[in-house]
C-alpha positions in Angstrom: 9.4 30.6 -12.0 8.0 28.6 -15.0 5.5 25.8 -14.4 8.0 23.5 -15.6 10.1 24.2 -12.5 7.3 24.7 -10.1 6.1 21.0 -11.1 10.0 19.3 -11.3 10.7 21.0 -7.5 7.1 19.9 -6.3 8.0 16.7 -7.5 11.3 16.7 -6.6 10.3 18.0 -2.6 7.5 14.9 -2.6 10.1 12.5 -3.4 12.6 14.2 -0.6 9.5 13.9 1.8 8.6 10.1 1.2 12.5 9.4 1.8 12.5 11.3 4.6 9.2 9.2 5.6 10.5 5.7 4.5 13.4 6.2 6.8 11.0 7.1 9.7 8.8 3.9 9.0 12.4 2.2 9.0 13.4 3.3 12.3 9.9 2.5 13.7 10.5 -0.9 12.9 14.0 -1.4 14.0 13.1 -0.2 17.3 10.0 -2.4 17.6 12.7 -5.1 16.6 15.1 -4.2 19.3 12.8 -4.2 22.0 10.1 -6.7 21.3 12.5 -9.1 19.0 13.0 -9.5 15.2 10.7 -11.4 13.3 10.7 -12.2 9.4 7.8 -9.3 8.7 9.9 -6.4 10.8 13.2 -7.2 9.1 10.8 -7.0 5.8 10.0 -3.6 6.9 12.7 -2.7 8.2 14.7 -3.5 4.4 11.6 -1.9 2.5 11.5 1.1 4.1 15.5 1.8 3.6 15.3 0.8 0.3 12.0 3.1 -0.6 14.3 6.1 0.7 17.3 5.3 -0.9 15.4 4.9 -4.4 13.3 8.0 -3.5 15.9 10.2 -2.1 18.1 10.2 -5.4 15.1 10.3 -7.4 13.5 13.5 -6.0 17.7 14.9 -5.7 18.2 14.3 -9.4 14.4 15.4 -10.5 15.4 19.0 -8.2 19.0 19.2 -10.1 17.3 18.4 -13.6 14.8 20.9 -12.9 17.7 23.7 -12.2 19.9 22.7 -14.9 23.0 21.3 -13.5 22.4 18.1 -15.0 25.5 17.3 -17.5 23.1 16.3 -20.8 23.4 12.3 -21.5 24.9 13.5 -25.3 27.2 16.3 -25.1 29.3 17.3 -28.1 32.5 16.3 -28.6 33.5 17.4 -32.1 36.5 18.9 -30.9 37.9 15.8 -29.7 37.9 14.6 -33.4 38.7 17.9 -35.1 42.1 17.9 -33.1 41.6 20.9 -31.3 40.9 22.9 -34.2 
């Protein structure tokens, strides 16, 4: 395992962590919301903390399939296209 990979999965994991995290801060808060009543900071909360692992969760998932390689590149050739198959 190269550093590279050992740093882009570390990375990757930390980001999987904080979503995992963010959606028990989110929970928290709803159920603080449904017992005690929703007020404007909760559903702030609440929305924050869904959002963070949303955001996070594909980040650290894309970092971890960058990392391995099974990214399609951005600017792949497609010479062949305009060659007519030849």
């Amino acid at each position: 395992m190269t550093l590279r990979s050992a740093f882009g999965n570390a990375v990757g994991y930390a980001l999987l962590g904080f979503a995992c995290l963010s959606v028990v801060f989110a929970g928290y808060w709803a159920a603080m919301s449904a017992l005690t009543g929703v007020t404007a900071g909760r559903a702030m909360f609440v929305m924050s903390g869904l959002g963070a692992a949303v955001t996070t969760g594909f980040s650290g998932y894309f970092v971890r399939k960058a990392v391995a390689g099974q990214v399609m590149p951005s600017e792949f050739d497609v010479s062949v296209a305009y060659r007519g198959g030849r």
